[in-house]
PyMOL commands that place a pseudoatom at each C-alpha (Angstrom):
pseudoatom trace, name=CA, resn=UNK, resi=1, chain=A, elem=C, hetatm=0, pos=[0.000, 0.000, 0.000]
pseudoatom trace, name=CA, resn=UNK, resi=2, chain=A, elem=C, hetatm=0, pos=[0.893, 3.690, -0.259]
pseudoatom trace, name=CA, resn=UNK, resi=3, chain=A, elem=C, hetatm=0, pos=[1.799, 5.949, 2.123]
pseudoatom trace, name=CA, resn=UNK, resi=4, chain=A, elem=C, hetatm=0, pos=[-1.444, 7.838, 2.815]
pseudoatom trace, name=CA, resn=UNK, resi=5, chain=A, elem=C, hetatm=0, pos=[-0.676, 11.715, 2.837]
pseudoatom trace, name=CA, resn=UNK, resi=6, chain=A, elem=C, hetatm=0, pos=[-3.108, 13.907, 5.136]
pseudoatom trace, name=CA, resn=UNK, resi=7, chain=A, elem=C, hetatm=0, pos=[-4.878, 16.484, 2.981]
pseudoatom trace, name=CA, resn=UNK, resi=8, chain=A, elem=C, hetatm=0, pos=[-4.235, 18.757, 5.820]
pseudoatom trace, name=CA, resn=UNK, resi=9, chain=A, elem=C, hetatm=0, pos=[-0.649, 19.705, 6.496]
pseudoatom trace, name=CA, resn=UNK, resi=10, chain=A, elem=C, hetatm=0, pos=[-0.441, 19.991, 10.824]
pseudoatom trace, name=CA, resn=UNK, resi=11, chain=A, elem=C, hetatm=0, pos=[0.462, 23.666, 11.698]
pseudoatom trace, name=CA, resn=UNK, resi=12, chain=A, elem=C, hetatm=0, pos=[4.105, 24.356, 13.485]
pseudoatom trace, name=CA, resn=UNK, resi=13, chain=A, elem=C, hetatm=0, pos=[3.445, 25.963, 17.294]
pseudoatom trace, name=CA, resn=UNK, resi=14, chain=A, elem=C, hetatm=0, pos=[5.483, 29.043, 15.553]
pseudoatom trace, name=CA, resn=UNK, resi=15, chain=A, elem=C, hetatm=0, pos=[2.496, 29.736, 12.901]
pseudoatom trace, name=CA, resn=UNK, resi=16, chain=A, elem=C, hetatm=0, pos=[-0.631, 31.479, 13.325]
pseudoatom trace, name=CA, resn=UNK, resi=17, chain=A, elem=C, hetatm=0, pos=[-3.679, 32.558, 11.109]
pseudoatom trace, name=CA, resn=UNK, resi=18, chain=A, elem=C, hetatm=0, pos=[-3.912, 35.535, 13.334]
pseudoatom trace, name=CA, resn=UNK, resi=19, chain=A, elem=C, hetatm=0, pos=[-1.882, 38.379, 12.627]
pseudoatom trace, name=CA, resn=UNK, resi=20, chain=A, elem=C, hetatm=0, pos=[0.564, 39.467, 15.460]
pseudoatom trace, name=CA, resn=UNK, resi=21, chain=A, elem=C, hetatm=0, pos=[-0.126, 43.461, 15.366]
pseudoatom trace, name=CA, resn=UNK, resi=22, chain=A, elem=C, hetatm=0, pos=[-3.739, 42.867, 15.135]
pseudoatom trace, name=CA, resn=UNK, resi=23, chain=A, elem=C, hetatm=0, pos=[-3.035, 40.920, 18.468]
pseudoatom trace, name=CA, resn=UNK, resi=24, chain=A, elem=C, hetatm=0, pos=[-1.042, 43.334, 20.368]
pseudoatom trace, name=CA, resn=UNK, resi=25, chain=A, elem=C, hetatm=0, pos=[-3.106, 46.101, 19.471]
pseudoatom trace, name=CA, resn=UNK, resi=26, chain=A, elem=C, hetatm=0, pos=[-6.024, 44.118, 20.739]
pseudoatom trace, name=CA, resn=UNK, resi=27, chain=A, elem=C, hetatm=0, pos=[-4.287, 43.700, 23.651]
pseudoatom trace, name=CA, resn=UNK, resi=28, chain=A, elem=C, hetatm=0, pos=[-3.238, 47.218, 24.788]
pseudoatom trace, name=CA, resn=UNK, resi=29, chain=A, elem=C, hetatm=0, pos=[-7.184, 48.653, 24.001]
pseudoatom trace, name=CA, resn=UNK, resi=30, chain=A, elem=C, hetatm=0, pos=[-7.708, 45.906, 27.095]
pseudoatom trace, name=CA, resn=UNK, resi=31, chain=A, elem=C, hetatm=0, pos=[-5.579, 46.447, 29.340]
pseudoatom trace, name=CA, resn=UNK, resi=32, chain=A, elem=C, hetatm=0, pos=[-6.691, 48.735, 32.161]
pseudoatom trace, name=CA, resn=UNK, resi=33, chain=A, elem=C, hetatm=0, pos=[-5.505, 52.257, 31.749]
pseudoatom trace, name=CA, resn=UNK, resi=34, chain=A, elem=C, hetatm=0, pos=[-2.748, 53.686, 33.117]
pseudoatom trace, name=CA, resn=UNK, resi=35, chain=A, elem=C, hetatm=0, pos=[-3.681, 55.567, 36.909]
pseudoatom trace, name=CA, resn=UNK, resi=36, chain=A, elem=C, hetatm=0, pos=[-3.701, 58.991, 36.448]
pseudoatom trace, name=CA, resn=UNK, resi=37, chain=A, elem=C, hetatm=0, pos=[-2.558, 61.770, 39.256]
pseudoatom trace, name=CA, resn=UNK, resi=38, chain=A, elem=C, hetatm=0, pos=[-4.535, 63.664, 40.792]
pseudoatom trace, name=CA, resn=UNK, resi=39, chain=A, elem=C, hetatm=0, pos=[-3.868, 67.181, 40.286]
pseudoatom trace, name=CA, resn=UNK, resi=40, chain=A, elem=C, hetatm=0, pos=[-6.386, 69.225, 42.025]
pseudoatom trace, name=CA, resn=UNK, resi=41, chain=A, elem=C, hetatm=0, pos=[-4.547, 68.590, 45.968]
pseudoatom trace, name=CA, resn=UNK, resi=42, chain=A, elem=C, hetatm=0, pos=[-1.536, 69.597, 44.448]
pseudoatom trace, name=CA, resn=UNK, resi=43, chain=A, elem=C, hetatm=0, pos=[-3.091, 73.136, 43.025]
pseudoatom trace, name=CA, resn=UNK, resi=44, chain=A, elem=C, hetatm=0, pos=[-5.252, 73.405, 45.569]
pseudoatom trace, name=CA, resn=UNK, resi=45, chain=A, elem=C, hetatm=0, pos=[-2.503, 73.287, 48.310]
pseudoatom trace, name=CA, resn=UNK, resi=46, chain=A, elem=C, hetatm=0, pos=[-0.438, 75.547, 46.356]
pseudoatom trace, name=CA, resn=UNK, resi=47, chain=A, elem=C, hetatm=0, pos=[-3.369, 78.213, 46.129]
pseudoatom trace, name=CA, resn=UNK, resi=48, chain=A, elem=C, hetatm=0, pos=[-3.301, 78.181, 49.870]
pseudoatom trace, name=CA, resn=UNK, resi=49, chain=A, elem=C, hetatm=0, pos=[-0.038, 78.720, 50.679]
pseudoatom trace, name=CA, resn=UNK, resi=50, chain=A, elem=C, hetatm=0, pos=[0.105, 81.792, 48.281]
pseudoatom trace, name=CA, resn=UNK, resi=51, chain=A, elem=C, hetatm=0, pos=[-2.932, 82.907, 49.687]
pseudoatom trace, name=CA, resn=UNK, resi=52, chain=A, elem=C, hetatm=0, pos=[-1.359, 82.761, 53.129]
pseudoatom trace, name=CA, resn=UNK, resi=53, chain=A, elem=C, hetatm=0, pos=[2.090, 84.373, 52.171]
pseudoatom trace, name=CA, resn=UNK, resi=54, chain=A, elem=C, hetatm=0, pos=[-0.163, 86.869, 50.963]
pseudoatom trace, name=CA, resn=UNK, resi=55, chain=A, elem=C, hetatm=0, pos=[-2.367, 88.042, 53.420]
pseudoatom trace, name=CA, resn=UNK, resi=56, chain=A, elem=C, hetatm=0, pos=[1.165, 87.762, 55.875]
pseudoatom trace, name=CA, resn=UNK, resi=57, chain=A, elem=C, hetatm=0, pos=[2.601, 89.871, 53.636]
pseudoatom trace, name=CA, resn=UNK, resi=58, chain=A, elem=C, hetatm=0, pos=[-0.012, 92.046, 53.798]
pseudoatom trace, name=CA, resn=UNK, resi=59, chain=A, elem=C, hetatm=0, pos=[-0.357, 91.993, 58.063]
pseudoatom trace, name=CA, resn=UNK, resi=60, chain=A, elem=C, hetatm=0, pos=[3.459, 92.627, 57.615]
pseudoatom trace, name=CA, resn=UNK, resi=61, chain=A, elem=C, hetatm=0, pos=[2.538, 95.833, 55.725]
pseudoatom trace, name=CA, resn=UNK, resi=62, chain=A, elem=C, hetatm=0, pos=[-0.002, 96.851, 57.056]
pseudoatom trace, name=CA, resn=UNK, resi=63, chain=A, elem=C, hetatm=0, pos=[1.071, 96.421, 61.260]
pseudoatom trace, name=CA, resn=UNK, resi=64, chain=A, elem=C, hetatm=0, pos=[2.518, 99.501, 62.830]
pseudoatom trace, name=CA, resn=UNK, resi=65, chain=A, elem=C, hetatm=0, pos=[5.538, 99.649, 63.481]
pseudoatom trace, name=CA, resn=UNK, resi=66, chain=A, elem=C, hetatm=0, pos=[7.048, 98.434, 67.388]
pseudoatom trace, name=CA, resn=UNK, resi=67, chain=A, elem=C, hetatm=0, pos=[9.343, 101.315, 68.772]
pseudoatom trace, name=CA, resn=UNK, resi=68, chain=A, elem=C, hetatm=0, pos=[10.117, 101.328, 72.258]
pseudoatom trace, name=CA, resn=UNK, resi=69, chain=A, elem=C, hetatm=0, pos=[10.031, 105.005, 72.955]
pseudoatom trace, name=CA, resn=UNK, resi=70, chain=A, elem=C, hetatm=0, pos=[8.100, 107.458, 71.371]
pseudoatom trace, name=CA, resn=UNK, resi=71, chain=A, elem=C, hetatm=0, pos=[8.731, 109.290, 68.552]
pseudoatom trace, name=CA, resn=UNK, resi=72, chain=A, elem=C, hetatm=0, pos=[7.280, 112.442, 69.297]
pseudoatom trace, name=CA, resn=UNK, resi=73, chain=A, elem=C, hetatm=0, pos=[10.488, 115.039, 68.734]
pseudoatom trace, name=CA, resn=UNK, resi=74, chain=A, elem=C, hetatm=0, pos=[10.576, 118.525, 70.648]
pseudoatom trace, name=CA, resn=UNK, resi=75, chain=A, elem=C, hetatm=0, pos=[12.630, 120.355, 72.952]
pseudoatom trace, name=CA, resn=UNK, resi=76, chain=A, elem=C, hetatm=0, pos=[9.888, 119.476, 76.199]
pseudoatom trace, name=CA, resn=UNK, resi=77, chain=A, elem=C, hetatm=0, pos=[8.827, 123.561, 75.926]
pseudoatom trace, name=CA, resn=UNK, resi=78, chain=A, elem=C, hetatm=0, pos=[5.439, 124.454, 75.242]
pseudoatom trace, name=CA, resn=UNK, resi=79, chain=A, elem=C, hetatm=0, pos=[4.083, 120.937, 76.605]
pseudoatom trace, name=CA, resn=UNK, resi=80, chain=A, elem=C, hetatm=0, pos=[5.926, 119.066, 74.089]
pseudoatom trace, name=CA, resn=UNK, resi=81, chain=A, elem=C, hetatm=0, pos=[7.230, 115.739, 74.872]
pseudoatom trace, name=CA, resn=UNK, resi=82, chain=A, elem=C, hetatm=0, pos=[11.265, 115.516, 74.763]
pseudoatom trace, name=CA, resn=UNK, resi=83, chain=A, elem=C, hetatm=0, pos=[12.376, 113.588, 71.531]
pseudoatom trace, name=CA, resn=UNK, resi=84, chain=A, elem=C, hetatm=0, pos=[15.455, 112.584, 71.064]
pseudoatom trace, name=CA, resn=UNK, resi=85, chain=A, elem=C, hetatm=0, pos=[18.680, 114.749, 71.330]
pseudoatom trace, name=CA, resn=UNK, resi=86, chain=A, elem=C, hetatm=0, pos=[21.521, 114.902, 68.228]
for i in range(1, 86): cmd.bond("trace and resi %d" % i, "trace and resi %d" % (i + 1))
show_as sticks, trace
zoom trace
C-alpha cells in the first residue's frame, strides 16, 4: 500500500492565522488604563499657601511699626514731649 498523505498539512506551534499586530493592538485597548494623578490637591494646596504668604505679607505691611520710645520730637517747651537729642 501507499503511504497515505493527510490532505491537511499539521500547523508548526510558531504559525498562526492571526496576525501578530492585530493581536497586540487588541491587547493594549484591554488592558486597564494607566492611573492617572490627581492634580487638584496639588493646586489646591499651592493656592493656599500663596494665599497665606499673601495676606502675611499684607499683616506685615499693614502692622505699625514696634518702637520702644516714642517718637514724638521737641525740645519738652510748650508741653511738648522731649524727643530725642543729636
Amino acid at each position: 500500500m501507499a503511504a497515505v498523505r493527510p490532505m491537511l498539512n499539521p500547523m508548526s506551534l510558531t504559525d498562526s492565522a492571526l496576525d501578530s499586530e492585530a493581536i497586540a493592538q487588541a491587547r493594549r485597548l484591554l488592558s486597564p488604563a494607566p492611573a492617572r494623578e490627581r492634580l487638584w490637591p496639588v493646586v489646591g494646596a499651592a493656592a493656599f499657601a500663596a494665599v497665606a504668604a499673601l495676606a502675611l505679607a499684607g499683616a506685615m505691611i499693614t502692622a505699625p511699626p514696634v518702637v520702644s520710645q516714642s517718637m514724638a520730637v521737641g525740645d519738652g517747651s510748650e508741653g511738648e514731649l522731649p524727643g530725642p537729642e543729636f
